[in-house]
Legacy VTK file of the C-alpha trace (Angstrom):
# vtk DataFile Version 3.0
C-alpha trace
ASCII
DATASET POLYDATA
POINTS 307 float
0.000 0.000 0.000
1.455 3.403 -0.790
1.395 6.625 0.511
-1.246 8.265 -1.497
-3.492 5.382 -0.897
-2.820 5.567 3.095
-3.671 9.113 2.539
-6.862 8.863 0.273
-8.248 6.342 3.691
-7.014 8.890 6.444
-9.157 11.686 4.650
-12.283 9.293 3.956
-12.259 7.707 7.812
-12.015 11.804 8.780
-14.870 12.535 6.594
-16.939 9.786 7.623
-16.551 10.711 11.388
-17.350 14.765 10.342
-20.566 12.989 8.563
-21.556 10.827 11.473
-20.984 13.889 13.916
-22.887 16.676 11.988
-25.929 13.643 11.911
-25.601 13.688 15.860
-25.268 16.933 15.980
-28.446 17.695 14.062
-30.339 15.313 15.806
-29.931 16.781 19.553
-29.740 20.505 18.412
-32.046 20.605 15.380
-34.920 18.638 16.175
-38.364 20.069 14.853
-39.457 22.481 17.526
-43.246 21.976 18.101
-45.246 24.804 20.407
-48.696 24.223 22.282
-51.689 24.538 20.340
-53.957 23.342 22.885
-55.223 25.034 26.329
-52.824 24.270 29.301
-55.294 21.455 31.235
-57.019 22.380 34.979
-55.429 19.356 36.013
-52.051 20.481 35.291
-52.776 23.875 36.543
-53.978 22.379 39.882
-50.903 20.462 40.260
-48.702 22.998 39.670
-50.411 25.015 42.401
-49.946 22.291 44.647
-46.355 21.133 43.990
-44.463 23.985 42.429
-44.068 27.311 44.982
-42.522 29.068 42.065
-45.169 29.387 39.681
-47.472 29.935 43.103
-45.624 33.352 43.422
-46.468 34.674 40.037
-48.595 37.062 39.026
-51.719 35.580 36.891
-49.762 36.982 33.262
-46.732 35.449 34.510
-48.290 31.907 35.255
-49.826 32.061 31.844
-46.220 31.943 30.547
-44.759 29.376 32.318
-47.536 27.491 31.562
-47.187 27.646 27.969
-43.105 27.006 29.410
-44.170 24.102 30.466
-46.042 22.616 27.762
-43.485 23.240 24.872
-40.634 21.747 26.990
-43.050 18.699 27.752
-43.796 18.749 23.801
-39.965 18.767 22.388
-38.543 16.996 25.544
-39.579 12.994 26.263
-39.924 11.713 29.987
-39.367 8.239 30.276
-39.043 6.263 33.594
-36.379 3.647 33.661
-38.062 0.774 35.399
-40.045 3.063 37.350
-43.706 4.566 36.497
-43.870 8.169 35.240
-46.875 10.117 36.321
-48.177 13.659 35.464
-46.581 14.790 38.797
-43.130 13.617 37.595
-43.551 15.133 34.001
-44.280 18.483 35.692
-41.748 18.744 38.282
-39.445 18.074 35.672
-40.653 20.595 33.160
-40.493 22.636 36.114
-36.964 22.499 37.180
-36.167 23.397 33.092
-38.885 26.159 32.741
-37.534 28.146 36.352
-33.995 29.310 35.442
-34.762 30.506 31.874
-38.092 32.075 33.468
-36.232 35.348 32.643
-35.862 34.865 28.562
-38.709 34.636 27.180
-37.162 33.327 23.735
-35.001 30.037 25.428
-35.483 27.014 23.706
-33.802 24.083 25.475
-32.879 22.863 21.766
-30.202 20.772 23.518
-31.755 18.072 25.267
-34.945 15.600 23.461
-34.930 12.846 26.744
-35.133 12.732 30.465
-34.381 9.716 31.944
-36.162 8.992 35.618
-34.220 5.765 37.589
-35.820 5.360 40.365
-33.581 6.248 42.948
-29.917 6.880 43.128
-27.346 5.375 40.720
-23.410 5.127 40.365
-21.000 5.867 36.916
-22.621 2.733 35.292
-25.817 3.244 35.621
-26.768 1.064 38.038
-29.674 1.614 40.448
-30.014 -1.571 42.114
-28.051 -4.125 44.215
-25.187 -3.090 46.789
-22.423 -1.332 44.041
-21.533 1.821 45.485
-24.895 4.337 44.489
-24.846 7.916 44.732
-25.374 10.143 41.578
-28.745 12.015 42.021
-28.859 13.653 38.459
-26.190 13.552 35.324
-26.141 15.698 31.861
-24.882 13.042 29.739
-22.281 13.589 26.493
-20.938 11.962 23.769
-23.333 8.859 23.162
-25.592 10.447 26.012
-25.722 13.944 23.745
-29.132 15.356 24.728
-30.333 13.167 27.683
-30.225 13.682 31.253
-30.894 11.133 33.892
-32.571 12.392 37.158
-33.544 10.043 40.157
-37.073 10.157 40.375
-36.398 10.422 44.359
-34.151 13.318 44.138
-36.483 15.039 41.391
-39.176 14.968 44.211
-37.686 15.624 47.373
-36.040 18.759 45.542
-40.093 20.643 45.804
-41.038 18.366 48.557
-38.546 20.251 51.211
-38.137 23.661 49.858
-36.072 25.110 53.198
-33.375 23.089 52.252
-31.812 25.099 49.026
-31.114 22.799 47.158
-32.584 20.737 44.405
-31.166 18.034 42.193
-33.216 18.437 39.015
-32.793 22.594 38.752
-28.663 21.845 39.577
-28.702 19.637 36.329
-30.539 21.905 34.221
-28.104 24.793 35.365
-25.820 21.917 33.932
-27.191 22.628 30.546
-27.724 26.011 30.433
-24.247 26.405 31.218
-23.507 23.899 28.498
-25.315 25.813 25.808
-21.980 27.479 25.269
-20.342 24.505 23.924
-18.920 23.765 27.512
-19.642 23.332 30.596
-17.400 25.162 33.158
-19.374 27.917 35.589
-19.254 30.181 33.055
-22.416 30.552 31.279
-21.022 33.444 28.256
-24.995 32.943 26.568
-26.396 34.442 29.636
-24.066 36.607 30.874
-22.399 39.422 29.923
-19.045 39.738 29.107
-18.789 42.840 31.819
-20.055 40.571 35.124
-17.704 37.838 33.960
-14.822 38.423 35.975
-16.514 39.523 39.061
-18.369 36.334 38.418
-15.230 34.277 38.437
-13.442 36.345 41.653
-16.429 35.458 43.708
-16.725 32.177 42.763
-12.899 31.650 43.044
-13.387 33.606 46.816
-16.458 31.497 47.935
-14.617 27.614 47.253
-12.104 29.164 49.375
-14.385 29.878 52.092
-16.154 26.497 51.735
-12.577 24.499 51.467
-11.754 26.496 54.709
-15.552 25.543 56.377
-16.638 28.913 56.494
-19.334 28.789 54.021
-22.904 28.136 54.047
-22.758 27.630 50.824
-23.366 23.105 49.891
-19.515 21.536 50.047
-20.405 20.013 47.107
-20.076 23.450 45.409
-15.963 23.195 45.631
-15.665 20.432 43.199
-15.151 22.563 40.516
-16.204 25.686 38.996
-19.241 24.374 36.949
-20.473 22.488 39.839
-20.356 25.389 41.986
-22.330 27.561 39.368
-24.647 25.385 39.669
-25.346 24.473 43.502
-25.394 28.408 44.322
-28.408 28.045 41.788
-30.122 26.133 43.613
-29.531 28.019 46.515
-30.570 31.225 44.286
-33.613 29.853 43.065
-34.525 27.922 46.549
-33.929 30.491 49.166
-32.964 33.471 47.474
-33.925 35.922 50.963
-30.588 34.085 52.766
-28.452 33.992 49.796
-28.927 37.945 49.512
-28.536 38.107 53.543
-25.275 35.780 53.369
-23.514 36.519 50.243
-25.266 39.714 48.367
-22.491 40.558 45.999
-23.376 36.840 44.577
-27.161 37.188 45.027
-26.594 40.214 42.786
-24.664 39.019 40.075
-27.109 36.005 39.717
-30.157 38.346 39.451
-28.265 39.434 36.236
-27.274 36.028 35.273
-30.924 34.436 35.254
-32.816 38.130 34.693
-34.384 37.330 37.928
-35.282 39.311 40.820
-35.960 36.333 42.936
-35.804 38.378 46.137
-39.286 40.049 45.103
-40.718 36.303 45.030
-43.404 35.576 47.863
-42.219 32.061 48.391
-44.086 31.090 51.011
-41.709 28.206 52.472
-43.406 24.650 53.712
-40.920 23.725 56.519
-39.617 20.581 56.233
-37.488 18.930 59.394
-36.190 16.118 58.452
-33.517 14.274 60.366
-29.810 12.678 59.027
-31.165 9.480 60.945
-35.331 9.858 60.000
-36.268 7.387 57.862
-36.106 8.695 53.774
-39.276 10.195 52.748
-38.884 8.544 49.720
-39.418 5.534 51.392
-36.942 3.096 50.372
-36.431 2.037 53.866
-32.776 3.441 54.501
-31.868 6.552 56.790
-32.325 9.855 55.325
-28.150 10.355 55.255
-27.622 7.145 53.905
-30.263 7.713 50.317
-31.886 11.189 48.978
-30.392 13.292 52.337
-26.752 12.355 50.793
-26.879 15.540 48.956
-26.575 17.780 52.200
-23.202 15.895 53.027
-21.934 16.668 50.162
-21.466 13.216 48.674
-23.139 14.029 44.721
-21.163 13.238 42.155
-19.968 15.459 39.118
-22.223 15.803 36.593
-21.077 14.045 33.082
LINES 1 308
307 0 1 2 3 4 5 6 7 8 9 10 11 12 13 14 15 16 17 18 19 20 21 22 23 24 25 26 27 28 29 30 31 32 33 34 35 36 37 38 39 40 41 42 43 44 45 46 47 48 49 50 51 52 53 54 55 56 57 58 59 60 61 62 63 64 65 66 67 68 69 70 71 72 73 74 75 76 77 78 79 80 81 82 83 84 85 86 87 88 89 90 91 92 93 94 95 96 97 98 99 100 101 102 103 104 105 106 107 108 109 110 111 112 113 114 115 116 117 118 119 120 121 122 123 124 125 126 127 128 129 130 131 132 133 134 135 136 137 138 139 140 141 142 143 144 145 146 147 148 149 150 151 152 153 154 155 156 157 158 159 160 161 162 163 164 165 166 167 168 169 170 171 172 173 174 175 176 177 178 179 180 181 182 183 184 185 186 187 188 189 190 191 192 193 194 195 196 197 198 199 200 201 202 203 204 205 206 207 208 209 210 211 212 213 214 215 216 217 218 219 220 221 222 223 224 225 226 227 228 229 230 231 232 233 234 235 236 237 238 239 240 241 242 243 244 245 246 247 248 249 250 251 252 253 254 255 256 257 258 259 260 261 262 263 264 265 266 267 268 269 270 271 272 273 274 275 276 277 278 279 280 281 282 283 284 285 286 287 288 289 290 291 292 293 294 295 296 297 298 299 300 301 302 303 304 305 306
């Protein structure tokens, strides 16, 4: 075999791989985009007024929005429970946790993600959710032959509106995961949503508040230190969860995440349902274990990057 024949393979294997890539590409990003057509159901409605406190603190215009949100997310995104059932509930919370940091742009289209995977609980970095291998992912954007689905545990997904004192919930984290993504990476800096002025006062305070938390001198979920893009997203939660103690404890990032998310969060009546729930109380999910040993892992600290 010769040289120009080695070379005439090289540039076909290269263009087949640029050919299978653009296909992928296509498929996640450039999926028809279909919009509600029909009226947003009474049931749905009622459920959201029951489960979500978020869209319970907007004004009657505003809830008309997320509402229509909600059902073009739930129309270009699938739900599908992995060996668990998938209710209405579960659709909505999910929709939710997508619809409530992009509240602020009112032309967001999550054109990045087509499938939510539910497991039932917990699982580790094969995808396991059962037996005794070591379990304790909560939520994961996947990538490469994941491009464009995220798994959530059904659990987490739930206990993240159930206790809403806590700041922190596992299926807003992950979609802070993909807006920050929407760049082409994802790395606590999320350049489609901020602007290029806030970006290094973004970064010092970030860089300022790991050091705080690796020193235990933060309030902030330890979690956050892991990394830069794991910290932008666990002072979301906090922002969107209890946005009144994140202005009290750290304003200067309170403020810069008012003009990350176009959200003035503080002006939100979020009327808080206390929830005291014990590292040794049973799991309200009801899987049997402690609360510290299954969903309650989060607070310690123990979730695992997201992929």
């Amino acid at each position: 075999m010769n040289i120009e024949t080695i070379q005439i393979i090289i540039v076909v294997f290269v263009f087949c791989i640029l050919i299978l890539g653009w296909r992928s590409y296509r498929k996640v990003a450039h999926q028809k985009w279909k919009t509600p057509s029909e009226p947003f159901p009474d049931e749905w409605k009622a459920l959201l007024e029951q489960e979500v406190l978020f869209y319970d603190s907007l004004s009657e215009e505003e809830q008309k929005r997320f509402e229509y949100k909600v059902q073009e997310f739930l129309l270009n995104c699938r739900i599908t429970g992995v060996k668990t059932d998938v209710d209405l509930r579960d659709k909505l919370l999910v929709a939710s946790s997508a619809i409530i940091p992009i509240f602020g742009f009112d032309s967001w289209k999550y054109t990045n993600i087509r499938e939510v995977l539910l497991y039932p609980n917990m699982f580790n970095e094969n995808f396991e959710f059962e037996g005794n291998s070591e379990r304790r992912i909560l939520g994961m954007v996947g990538n490469q032959n994941m491009e464009g689905v995220m798994i959530l545990s059904k659990e987490a997904l739930r206990l993240g509106f159930k206790n809403e004192s806590d700041k922190q919930n596992t299926a807003i984290h992950e979609f802070v995961h993909l807006i920050d993504k929407s760049d082409g990476q994802i790395d606590g800096l999320p350049k489609l949503l901020m602007d290029r002025q806030y970006a290094i006062p973004w970064i010092d305070s970030m860089n300022k508040e790991i050091e705080r938390i690796y020193d235990g001198e933060s309030d902030v979920n330890p979690y956050g230190a892991t990394n830069k893009a794991e910290f932008f997203s666990v002072i979301s939660e906090y922002f969107f969860e209890r946005p009144d103690l994140l202005e009290k404890k750290h304003p200067e990032l309170y403020a810069l995440l008012e003009k990350v998310f176009n959200q003035k969060m503080v002006d939100r009546k979020l009327s808080k349902k206390q929830a005291v729930i014990g590292r040794n109380d049973p799991c309200v999910c009801d899987s049997g274990e402690k609360f510290k040993h299954c969903c309650g892992s989060v607070h310690y600290g123990k979730r695992k990057p997201s992929e």
